[in-house]
C-alpha positions as CSV (number, residue, x, y, z in Angstrom):
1,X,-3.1,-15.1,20.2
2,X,0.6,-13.9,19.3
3,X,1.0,-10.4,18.9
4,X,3.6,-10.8,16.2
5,X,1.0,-12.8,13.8
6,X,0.3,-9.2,12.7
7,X,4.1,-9.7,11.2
8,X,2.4,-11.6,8.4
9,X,0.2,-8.7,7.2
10,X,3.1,-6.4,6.8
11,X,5.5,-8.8,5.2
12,X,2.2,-9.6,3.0
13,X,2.3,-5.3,2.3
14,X,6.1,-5.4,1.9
15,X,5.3,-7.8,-0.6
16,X,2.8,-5.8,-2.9
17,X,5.2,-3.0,-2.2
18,X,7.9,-5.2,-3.4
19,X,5.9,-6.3,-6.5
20,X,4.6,-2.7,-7.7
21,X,8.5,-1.9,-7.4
22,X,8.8,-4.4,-9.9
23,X,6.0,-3.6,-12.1
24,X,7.4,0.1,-12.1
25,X,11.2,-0.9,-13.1
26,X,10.0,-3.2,-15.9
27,X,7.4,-0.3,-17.4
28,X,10.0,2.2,-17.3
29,X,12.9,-0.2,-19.1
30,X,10.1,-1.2,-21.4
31,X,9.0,2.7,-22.2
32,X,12.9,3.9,-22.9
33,X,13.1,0.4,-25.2
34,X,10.5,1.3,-27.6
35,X,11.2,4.5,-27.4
36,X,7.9,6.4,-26.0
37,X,10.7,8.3,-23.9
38,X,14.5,8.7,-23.5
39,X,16.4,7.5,-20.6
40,X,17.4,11.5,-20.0
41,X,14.4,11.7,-19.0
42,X,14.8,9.8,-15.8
43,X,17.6,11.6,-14.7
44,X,15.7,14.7,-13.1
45,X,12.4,13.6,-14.5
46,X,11.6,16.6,-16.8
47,X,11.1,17.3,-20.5
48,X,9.3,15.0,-21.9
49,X,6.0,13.6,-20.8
50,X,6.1,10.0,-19.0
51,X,3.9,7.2,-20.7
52,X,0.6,6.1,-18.7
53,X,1.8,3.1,-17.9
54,X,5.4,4.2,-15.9
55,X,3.5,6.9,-14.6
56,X,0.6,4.9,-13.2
57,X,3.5,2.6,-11.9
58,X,5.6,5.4,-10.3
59,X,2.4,7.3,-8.6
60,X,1.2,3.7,-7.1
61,X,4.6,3.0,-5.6
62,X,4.9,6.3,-4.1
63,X,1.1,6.0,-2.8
64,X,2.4,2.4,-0.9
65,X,4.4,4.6,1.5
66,X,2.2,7.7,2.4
67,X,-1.2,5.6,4.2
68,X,0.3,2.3,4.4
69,X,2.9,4.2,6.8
70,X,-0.1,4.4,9.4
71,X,-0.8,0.7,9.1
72,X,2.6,-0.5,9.8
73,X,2.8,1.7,12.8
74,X,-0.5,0.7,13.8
75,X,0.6,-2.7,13.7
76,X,3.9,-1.9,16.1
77,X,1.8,0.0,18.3
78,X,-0.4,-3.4,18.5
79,X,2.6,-5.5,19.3
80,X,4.1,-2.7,22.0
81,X,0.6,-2.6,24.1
82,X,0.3,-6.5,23.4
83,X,-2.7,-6.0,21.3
84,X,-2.9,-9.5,20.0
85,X,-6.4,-9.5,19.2
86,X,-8.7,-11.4,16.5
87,X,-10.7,-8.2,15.6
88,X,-7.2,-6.5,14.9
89,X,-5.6,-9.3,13.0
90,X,-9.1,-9.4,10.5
91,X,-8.2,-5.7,10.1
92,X,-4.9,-5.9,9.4
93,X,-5.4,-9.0,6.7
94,X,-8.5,-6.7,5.5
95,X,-6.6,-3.3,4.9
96,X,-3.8,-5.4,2.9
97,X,-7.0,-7.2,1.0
98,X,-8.0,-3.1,0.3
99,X,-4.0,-2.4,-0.7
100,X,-4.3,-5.4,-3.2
101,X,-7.5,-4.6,-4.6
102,X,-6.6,-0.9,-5.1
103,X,-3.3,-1.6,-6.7
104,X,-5.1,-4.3,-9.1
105,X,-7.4,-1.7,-10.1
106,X,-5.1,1.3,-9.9
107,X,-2.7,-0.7,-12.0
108,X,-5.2,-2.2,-14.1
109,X,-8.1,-0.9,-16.2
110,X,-7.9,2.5,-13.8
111,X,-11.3,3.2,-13.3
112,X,-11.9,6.0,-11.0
113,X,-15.0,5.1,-9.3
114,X,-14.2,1.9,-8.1
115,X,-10.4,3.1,-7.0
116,X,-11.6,5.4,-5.0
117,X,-14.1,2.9,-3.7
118,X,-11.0,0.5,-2.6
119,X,-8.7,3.4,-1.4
120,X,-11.1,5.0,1.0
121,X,-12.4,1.3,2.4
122,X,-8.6,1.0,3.0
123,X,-9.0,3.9,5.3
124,X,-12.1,2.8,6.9
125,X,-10.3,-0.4,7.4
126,X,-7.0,1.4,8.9
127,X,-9.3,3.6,11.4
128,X,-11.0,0.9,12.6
129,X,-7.1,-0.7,13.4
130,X,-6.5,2.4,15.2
131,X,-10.0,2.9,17.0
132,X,-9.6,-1.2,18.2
133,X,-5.3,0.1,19.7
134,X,-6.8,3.2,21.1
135,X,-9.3,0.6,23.0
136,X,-7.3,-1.9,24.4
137,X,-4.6,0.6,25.3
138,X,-7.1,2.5,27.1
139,X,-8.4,-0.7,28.9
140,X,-4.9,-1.4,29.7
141,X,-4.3,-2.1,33.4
């Protein structure tokens, strides 16, 4: 197997990223239009409270680049030890699977319980990447 099939999986995270970037612009444009808060207030982001919805939005998209970091750098380090295996590749479609259903929930209704539920199989998900690179770069001739 390829080791740059794990390219889809990121472009597939670069995507949500992409989307949630979206989804934050348009709940931001659409708080200052009806008013729940003044443009000013996106200038230094201080004196007036944000609505649920741009915050939601703004603490999701900044959420995308503290773990998902780890996953795209576990997916180079895949392609640099020529990790190109099946059990990675599940991983990697299975930790953006986690990503998707987090941000659906995290974007969605919010509730707590099962958020947490999809953010911390994410990182089961994303140590089991880096447990199956660790191997095979061990087992490396």
């Amino acid at each position: 197997m390829s080791d740059f099939r794990l390219l889809y999986p990121m472009f597939a995270l670069f995507v949500l990223t992409a989307i949630v970037l979206v989804i934050l612009f348009r709940s931001r444009v659409s708080a200052v239009r009806l008013g729940a808060v003044s443009a000013k207030y996106f200038r230094i982001y201080q004196g007036e409270a944000e609505p649920e919805a741009a915050a939601k939005a703004s603490r999701h998209f900044s959420n995308l680049f503290e773990a998902p970091t780890l996953f795209y750098a576990a997916c180079l380090a895949a392609m640099v030890t020529h990790d190109g295996s099946l059990m990675l590749l599940i991983l990697a479609w299975a930790y953006v699977a986690a990503r998707v259903v987090h941000a659906l929930i995290h974007l969605g209704g919010n509730r707590l319980r099962h958020r947490i539920k999809a953010y911390f199989s994410g990182w089961i998900v994303l140590g089991g990447m880096w447990l199956q690179i660790a191997w095979h770069a061990y087992n490396l001739p």
